[in-house]
C-alpha positions as CSV (number, residue, x, y, z in Angstrom):
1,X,8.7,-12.0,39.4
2,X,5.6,-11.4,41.6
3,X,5.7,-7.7,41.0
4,X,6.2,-8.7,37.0
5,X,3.1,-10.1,37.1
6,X,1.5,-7.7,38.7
7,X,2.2,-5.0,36.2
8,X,1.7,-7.3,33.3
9,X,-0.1,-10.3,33.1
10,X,-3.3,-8.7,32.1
11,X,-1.0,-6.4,29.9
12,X,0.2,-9.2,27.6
13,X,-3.1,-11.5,28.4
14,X,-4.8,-8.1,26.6
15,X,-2.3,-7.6,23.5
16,X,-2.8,-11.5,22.6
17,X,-6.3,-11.2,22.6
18,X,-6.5,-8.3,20.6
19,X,-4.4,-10.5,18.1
20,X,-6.1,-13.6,18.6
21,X,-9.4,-12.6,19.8
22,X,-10.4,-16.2,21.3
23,X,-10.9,-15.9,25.2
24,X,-9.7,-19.2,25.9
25,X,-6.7,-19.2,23.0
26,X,-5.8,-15.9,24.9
27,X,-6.1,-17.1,28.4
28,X,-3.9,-20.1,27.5
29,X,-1.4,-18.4,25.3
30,X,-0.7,-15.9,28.1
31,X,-0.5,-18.8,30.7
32,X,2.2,-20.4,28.2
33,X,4.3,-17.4,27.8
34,X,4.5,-16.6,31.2
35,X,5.4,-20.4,32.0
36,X,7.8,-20.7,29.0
37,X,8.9,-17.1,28.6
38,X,8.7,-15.1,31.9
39,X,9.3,-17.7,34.9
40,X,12.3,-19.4,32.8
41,X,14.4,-16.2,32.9
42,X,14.5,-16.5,28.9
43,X,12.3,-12.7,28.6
44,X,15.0,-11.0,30.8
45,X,18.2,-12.6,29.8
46,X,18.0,-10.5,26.8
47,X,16.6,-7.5,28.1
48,X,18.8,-4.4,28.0
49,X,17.1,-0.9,29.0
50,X,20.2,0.9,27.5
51,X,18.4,-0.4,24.0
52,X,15.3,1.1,24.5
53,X,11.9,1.2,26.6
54,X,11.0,-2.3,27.8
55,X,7.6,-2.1,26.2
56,X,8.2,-2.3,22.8
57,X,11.0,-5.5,23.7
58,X,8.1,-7.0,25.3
59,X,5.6,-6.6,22.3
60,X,8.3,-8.1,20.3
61,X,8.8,-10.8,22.3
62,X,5.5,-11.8,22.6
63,X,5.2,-11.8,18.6
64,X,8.3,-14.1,18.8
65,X,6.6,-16.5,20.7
66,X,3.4,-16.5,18.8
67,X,5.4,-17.0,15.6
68,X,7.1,-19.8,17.9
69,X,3.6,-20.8,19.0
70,X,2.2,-21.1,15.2
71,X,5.0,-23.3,14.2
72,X,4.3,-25.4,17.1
73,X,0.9,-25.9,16.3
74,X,1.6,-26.9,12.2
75,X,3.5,-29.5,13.4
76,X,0.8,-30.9,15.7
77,X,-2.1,-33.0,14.2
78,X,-4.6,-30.9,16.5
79,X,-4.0,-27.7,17.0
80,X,-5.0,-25.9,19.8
81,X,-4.9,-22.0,18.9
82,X,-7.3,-20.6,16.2
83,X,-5.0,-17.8,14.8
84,X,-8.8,-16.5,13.6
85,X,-7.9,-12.6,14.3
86,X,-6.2,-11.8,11.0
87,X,-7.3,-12.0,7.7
88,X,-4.0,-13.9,6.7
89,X,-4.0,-16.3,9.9
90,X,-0.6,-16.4,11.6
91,X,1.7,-15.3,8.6
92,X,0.9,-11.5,9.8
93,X,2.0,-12.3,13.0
94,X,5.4,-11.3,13.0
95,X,4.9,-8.4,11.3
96,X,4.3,-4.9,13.3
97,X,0.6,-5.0,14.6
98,X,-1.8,-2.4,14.3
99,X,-2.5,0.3,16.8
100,X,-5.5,-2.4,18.6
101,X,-3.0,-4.4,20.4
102,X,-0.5,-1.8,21.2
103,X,-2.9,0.2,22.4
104,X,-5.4,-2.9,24.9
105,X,-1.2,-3.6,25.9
106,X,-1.0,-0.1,27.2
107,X,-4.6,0.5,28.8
108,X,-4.2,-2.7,30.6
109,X,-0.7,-1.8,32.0
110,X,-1.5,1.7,32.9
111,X,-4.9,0.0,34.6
112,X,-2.3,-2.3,37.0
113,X,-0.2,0.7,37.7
114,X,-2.8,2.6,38.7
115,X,-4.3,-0.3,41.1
116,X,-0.3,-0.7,43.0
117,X,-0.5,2.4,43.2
118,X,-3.9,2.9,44.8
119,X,-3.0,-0.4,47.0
120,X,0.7,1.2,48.0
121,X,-1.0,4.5,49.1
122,X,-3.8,3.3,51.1
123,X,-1.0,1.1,52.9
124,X,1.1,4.1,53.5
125,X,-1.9,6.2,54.7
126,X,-2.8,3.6,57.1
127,X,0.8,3.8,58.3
128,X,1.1,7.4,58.7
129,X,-2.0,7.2,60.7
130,X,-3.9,8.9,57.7
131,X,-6.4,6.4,56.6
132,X,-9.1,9.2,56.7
133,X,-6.9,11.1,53.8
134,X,-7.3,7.8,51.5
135,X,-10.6,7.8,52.4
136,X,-11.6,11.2,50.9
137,X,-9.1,10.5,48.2
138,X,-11.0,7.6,47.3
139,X,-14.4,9.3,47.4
140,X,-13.2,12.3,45.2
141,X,-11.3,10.4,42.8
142,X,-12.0,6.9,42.7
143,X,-15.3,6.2,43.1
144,X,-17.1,7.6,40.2
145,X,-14.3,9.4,38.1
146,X,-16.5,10.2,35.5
147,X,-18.7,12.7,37.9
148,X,-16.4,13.5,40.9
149,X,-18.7,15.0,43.8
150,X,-17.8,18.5,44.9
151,X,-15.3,19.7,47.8
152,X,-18.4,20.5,49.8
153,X,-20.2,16.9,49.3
154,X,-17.0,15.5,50.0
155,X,-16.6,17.6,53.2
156,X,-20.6,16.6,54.1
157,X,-19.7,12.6,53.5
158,X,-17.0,12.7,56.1
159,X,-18.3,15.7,58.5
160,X,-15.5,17.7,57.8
161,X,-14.8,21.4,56.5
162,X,-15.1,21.4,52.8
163,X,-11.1,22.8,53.0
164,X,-9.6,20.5,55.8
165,X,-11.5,17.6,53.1
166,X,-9.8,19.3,50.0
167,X,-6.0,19.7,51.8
168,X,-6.4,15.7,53.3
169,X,-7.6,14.4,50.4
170,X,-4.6,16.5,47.8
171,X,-1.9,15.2,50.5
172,X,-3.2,11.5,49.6
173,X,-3.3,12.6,45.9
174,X,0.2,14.5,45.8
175,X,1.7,11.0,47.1
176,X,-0.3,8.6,44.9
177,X,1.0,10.7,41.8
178,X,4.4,10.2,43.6
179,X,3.8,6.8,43.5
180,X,2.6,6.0,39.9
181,X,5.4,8.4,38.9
182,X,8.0,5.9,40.5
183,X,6.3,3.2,39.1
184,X,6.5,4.3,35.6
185,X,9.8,5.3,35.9
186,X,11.1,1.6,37.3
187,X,9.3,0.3,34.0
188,X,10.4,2.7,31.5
189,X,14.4,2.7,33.3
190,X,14.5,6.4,33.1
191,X,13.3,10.0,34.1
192,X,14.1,11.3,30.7
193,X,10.8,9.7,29.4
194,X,8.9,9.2,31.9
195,X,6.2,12.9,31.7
196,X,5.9,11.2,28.2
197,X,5.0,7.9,29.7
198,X,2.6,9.6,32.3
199,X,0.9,11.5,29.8
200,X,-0.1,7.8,27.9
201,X,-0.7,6.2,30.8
202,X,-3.5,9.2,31.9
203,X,-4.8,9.4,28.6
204,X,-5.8,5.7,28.3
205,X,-7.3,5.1,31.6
């Protein structure tokens, strides 16, 4: 359940607030789903990967309990959620939701695979004795994606040869591609999808 969370608390925390757009409704709708929802067993009882990607079952589900949530809160004399996102309040709810919230569900989960699988490679370079290869790995890639420095800075940083900094740093970044690749492919529940799922993931983050 740990490793659920992991991969989607801020996922589903995300698509509610793109519906409801209230910090705190969000916050505490995503709190109650995971209480009522997740940790009962009730979101994997029905989950069946032979019927499709998991993704889309968990959009749905989440609508189902906001539809649950809204009929909650028109029985109560105070209600708690401001459904103040949509024009129509809650009634839209339940139908399909734009492309905002599918698309903050999908930046948010590709953003936690990314960060296991950061975290999992830095562990297994330290293992292997190559904490060095995260190292440049990190400093090429991670730091400041947006302008990467070049092989030779890279090589400067860490007083190494610009190619012995380029081949340590591609051995870390062969595995962590490795490693995102197995985490999509645990999410999605097959390989036939999964260069399609890679290909979203990348061009969100």
């Amino acid at each position: 359940m740990s490793e659920f969370a992991d991969r989607y608390h801020e996922a589903i925390r995300a698509f509610i607030s793109a519906i409801v757009r209230h910090p705190m409704d969000a916050d505490d709708l995503a709190q109650r789903f995971f209480e009522t929802i997740v940790l009962s067993g009730r979101l994997f009882a029905n989950a069946d990967r032979h019927k499709g990607k998991f993704r889309p079952y968990l959009k749905q589900a989440i609508r189902n309990f906001l539809v649950d949530e809204r009929r909650r809160q028109a029985r109560s004399p105070a209600a708690e959620v401001r459904p103040d996102a949509v024009a129509d309040g809650w009634n839209t709810i339940s139908a399909e939701v734009s492309p905002g919230p599918d698309e903050e569900l999908l930046r948010a989960w590709a953003r936690s695979l990314v960060a296991i699988a950061v975290s999992r490679l830095e562990a297994s370079c330290a293992a292997n004795g190559q904490t060095q290869h995260f190292q440049l790995f990190a400093h090429r890639y991670l730091q400041d994606p947006d302008r990467p420095p070049s092989w030779r800075e890279v090589g400067q940083t860490f007083g190494l040869d610009e190619k012995i900094a380029r081949s340590r740093a591609e051995t870390a970044a062969r595995r962590f591609r490795a490693l995102l690749r197995d985490l999509v492919t645990s999410d999605i529940g097959s390989e036939a999808d999964v260069d399609e799922e890679l290909h979203a993931v990348i061009a969100v983050l």
